[in-house]
N, CA, C and O atoms as a GROMACS GRO file, in nm:
protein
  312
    1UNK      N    1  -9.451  25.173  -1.230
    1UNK     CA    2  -9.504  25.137  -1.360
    1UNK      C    3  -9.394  25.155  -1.465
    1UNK      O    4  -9.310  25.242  -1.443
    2UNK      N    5  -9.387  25.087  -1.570
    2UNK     CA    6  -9.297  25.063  -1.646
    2UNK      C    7  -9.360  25.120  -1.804
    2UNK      O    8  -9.455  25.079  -1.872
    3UNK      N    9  -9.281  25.210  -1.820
    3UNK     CA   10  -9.326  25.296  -1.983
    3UNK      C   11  -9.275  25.231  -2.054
    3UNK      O   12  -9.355  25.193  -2.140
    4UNK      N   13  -9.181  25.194  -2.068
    4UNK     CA   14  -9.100  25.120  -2.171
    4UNK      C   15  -9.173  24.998  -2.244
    4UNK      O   16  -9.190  24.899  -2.173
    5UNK      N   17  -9.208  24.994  -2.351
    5UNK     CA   18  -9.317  24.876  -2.370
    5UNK      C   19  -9.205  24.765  -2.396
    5UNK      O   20  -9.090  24.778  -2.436
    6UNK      N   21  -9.285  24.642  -2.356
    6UNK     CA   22  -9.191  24.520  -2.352
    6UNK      C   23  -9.235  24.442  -2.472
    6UNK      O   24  -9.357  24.438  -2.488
    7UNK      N   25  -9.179  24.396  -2.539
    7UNK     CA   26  -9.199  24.273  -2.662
    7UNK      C   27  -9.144  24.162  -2.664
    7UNK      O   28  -9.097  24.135  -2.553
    8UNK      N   29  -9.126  24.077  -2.747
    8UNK     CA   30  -9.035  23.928  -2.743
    8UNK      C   31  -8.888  23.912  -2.715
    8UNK      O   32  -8.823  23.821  -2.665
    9UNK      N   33  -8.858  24.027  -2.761
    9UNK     CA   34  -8.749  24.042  -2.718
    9UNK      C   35  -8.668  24.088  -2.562
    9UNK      O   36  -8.726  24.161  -2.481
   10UNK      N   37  -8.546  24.041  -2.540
   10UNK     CA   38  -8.511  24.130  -2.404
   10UNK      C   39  -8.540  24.274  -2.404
   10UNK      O   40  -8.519  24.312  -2.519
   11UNK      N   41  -8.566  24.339  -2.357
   11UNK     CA   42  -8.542  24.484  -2.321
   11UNK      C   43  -8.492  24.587  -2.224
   11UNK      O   44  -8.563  24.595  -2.124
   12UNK      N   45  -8.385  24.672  -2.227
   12UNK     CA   46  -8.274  24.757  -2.179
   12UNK      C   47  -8.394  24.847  -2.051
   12UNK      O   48  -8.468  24.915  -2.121
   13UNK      N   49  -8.415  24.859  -1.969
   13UNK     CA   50  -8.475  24.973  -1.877
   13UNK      C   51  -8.416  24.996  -1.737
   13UNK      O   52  -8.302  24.986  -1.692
   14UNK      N   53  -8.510  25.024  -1.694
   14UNK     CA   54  -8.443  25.065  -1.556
   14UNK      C   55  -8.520  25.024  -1.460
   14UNK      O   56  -8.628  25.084  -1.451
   15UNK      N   57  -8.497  24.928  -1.375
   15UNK     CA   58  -8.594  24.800  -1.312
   15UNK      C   59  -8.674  24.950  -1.171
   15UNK      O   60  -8.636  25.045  -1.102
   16UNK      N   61  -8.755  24.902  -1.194
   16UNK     CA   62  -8.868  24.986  -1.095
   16UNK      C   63  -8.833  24.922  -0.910
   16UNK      O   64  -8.842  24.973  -0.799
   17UNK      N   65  -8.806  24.830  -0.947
   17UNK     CA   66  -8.789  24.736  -0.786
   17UNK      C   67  -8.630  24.758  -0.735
   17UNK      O   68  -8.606  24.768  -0.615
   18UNK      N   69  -8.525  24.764  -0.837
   18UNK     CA   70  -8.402  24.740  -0.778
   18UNK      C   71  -8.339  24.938  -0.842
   18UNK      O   72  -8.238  25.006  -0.833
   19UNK      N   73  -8.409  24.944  -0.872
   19UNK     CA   74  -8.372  25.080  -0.986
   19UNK      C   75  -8.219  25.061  -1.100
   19UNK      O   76  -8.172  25.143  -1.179
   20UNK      N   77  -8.189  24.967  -1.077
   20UNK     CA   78  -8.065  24.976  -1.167
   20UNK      C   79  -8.110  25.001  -1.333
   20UNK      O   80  -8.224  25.032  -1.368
   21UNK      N   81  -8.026  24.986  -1.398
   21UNK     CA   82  -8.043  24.978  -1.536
   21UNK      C   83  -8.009  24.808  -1.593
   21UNK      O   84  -7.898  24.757  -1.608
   22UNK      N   85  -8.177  24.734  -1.622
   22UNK     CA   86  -8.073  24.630  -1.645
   22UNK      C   87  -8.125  24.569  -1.834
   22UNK      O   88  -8.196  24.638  -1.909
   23UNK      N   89  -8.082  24.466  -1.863
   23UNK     CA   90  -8.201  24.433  -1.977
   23UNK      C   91  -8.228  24.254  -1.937
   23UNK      O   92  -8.157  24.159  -1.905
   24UNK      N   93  -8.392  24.283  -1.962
   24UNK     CA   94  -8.477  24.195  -1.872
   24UNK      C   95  -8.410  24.085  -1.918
   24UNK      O   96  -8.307  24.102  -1.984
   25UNK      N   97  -8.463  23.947  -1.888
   25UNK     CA   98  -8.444  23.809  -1.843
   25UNK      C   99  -8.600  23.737  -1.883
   25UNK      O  100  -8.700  23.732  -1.811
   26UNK      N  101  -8.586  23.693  -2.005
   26UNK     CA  102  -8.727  23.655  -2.052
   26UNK      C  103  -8.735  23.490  -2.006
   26UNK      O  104  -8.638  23.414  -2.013
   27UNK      N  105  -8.834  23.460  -1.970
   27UNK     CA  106  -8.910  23.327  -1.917
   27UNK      C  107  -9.028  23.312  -2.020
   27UNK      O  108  -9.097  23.398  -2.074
   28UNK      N  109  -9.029  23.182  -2.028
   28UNK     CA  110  -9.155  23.145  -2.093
   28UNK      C  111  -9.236  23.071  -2.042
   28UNK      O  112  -9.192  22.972  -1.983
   29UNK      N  113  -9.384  23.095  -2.049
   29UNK     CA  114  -9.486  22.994  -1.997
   29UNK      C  115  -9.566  22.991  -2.070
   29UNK      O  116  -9.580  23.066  -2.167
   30UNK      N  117  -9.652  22.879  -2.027
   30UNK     CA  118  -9.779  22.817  -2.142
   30UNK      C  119  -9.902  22.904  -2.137
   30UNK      O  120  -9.886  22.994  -2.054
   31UNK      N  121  -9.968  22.906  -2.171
   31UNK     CA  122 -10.120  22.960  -2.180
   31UNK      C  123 -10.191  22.842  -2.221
   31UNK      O  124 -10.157  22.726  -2.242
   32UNK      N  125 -10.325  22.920  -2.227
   32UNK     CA  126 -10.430  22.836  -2.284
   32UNK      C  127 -10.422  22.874  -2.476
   32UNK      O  128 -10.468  22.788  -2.551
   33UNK      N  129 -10.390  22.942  -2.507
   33UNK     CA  130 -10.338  22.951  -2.650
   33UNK      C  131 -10.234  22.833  -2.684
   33UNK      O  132 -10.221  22.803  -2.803
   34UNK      N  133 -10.150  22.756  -2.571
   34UNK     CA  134 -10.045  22.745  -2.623
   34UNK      C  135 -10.116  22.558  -2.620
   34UNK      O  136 -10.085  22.479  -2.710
   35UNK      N  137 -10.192  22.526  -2.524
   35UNK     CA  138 -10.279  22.400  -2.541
   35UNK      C  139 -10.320  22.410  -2.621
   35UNK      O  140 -10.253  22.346  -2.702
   36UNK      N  141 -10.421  22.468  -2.680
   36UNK     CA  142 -10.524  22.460  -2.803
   36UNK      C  143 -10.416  22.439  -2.923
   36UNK      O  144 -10.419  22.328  -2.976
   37UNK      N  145 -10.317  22.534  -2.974
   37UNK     CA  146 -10.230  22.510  -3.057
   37UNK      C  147 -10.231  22.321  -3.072
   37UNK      O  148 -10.272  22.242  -3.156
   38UNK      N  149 -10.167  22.312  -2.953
   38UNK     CA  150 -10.082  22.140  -2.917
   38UNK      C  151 -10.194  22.028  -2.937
   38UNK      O  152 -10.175  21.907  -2.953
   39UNK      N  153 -10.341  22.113  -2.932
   39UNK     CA  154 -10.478  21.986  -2.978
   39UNK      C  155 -10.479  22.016  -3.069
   39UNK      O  156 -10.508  21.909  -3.122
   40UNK      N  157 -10.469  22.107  -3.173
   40UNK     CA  158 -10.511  22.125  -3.310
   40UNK      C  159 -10.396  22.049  -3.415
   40UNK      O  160 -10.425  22.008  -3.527
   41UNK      N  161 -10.250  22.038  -3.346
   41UNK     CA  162 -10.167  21.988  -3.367
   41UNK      C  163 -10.190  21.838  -3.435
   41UNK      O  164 -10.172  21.792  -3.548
   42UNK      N  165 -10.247  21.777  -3.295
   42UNK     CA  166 -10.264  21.640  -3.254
   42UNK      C  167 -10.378  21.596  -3.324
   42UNK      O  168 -10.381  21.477  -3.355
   43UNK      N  169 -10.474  21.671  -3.356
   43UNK     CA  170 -10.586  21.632  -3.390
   43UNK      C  171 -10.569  21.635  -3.597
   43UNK      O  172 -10.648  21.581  -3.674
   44UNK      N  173 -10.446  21.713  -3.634
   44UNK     CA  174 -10.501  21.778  -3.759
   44UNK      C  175 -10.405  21.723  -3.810
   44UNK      O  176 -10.418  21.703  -3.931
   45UNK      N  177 -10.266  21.673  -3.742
   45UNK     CA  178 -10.142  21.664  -3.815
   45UNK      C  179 -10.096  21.481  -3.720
   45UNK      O  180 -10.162  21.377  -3.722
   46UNK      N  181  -9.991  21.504  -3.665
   46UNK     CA  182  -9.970  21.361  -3.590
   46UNK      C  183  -9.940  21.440  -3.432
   46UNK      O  184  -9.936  21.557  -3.393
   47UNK      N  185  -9.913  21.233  -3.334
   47UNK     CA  186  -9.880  21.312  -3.195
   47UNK      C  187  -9.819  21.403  -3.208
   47UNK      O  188  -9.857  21.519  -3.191
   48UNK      N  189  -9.646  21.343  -3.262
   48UNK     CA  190  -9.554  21.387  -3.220
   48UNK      C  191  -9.542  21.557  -3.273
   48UNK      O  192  -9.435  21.616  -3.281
   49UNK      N  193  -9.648  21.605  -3.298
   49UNK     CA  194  -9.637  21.746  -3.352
   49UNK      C  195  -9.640  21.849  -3.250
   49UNK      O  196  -9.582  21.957  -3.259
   50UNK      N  197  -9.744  21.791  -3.107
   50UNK     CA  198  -9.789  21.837  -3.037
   50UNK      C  199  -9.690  21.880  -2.940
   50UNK      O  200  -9.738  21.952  -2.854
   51UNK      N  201  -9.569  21.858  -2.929
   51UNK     CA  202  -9.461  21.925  -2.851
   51UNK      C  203  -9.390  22.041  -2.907
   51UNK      O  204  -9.290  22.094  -2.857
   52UNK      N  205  -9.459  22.078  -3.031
   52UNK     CA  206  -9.406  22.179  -3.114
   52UNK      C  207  -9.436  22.317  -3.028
   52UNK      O  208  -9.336  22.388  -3.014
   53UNK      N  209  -9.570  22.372  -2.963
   53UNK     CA  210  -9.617  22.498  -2.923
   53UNK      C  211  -9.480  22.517  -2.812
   53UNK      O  212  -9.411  22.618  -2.795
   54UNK      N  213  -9.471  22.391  -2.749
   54UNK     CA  214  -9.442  22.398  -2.595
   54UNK      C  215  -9.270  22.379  -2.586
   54UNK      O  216  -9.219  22.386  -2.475
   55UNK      N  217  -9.200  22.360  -2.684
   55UNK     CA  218  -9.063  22.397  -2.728
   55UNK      C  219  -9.024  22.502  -2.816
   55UNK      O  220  -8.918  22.507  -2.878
   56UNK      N  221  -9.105  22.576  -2.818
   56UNK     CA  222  -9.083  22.713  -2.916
   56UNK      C  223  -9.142  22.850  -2.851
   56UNK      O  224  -9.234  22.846  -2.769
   57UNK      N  225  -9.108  22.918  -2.876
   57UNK     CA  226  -9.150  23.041  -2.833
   57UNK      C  227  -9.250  23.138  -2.858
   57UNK      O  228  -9.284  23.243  -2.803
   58UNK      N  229  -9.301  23.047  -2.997
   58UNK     CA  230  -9.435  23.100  -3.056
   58UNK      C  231  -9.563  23.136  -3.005
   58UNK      O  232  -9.617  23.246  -3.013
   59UNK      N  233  -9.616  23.006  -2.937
   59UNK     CA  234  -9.748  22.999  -2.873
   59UNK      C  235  -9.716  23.059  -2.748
   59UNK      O  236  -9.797  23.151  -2.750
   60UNK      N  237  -9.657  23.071  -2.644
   60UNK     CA  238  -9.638  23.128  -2.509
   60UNK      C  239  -9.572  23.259  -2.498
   60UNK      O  240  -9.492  23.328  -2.562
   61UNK      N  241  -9.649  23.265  -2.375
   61UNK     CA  242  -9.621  23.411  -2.310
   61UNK      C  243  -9.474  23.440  -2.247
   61UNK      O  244  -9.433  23.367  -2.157
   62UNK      N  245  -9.372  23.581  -2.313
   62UNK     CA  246  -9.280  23.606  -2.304
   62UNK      C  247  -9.254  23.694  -2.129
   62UNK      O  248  -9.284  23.812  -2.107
   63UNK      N  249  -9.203  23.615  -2.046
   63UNK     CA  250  -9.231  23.694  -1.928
   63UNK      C  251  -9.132  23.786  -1.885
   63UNK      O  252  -9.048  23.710  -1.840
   64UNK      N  253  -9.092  23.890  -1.872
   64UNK     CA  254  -8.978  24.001  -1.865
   64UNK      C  255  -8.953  23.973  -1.694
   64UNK      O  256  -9.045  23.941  -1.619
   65UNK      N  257  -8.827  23.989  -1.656
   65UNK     CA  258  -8.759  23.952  -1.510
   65UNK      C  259  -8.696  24.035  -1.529
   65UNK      O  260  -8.685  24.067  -1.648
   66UNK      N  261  -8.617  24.117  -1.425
   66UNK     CA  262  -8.532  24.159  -1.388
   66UNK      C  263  -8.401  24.060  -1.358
   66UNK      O  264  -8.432  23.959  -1.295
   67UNK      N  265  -8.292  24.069  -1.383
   67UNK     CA  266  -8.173  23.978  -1.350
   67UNK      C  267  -8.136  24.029  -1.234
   67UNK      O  268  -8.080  23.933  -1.181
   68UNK      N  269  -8.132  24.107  -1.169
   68UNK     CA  270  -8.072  24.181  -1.091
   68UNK      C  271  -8.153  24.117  -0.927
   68UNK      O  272  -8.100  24.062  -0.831
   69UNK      N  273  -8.255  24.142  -0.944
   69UNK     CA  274  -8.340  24.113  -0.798
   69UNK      C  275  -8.478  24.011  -0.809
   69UNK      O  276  -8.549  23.975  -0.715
   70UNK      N  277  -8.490  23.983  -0.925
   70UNK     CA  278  -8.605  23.876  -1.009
   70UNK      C  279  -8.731  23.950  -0.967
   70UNK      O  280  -8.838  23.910  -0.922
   71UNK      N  281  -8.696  24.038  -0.989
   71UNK     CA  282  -8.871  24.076  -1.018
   71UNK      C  283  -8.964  24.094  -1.142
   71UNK      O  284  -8.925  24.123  -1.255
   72UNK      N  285  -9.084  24.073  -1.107
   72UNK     CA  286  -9.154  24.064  -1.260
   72UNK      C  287  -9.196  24.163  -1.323
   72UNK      O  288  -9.279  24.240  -1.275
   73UNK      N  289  -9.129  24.182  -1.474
   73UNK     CA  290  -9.175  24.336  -1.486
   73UNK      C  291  -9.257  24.360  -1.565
   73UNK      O  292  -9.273  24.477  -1.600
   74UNK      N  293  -9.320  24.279  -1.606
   74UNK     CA  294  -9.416  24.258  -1.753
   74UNK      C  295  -9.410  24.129  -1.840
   74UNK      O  296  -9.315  24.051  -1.836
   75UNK      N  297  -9.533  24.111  -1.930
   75UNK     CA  298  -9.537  24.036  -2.002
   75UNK      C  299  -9.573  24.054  -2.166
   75UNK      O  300  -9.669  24.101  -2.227
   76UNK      N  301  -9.524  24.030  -2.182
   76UNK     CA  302  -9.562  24.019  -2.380
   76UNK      C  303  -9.664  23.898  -2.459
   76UNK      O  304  -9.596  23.796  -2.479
   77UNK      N  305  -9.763  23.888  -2.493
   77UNK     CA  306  -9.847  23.768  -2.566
   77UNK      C  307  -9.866  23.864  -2.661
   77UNK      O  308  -9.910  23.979  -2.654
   78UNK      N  309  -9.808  23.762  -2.791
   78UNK     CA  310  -9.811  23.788  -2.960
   78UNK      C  311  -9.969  23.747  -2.922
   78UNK      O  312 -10.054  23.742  -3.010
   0.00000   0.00000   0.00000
């Protein structure tokens, strides 16, 4: 288990799987927050708005990796 709380940002720890010391490797993926954004988009403003959630880092979930051995060490949703 990992004490170190994770946020949007990378963060410095000490990987539980490989034990080194590394600072994570953030990935991003969609949610269902990050659709609804991209219809409210589409529906309220124009299409082309709707690629806004899904090229930014706003609406999606920040996923923490290890660089070292890719393991998953947590996730962050603003």
């Amino acid at each position: 288990m990992i004490s170190t709380p994770l946020g949007p940002e990378p963060t410095t720890l000490q990987c539980p799987s490989c034990h080194k010391t590394v600072t994570t490797e953030i990935r991003y993926r969609s949610n269902t927050k990050t659709h609804i954004v991209a219809v409210l988009l589409f529906v309220f403003l124009c299409w082309p708005c709707i690629c806004v959630p899904y090229c930014t880092g706003c609406c999606r979930v920040k996923e923490h990796y290890c660089p070292g051995c890719n393991a998953f060490l947590g996730a962050y949703d603003n």
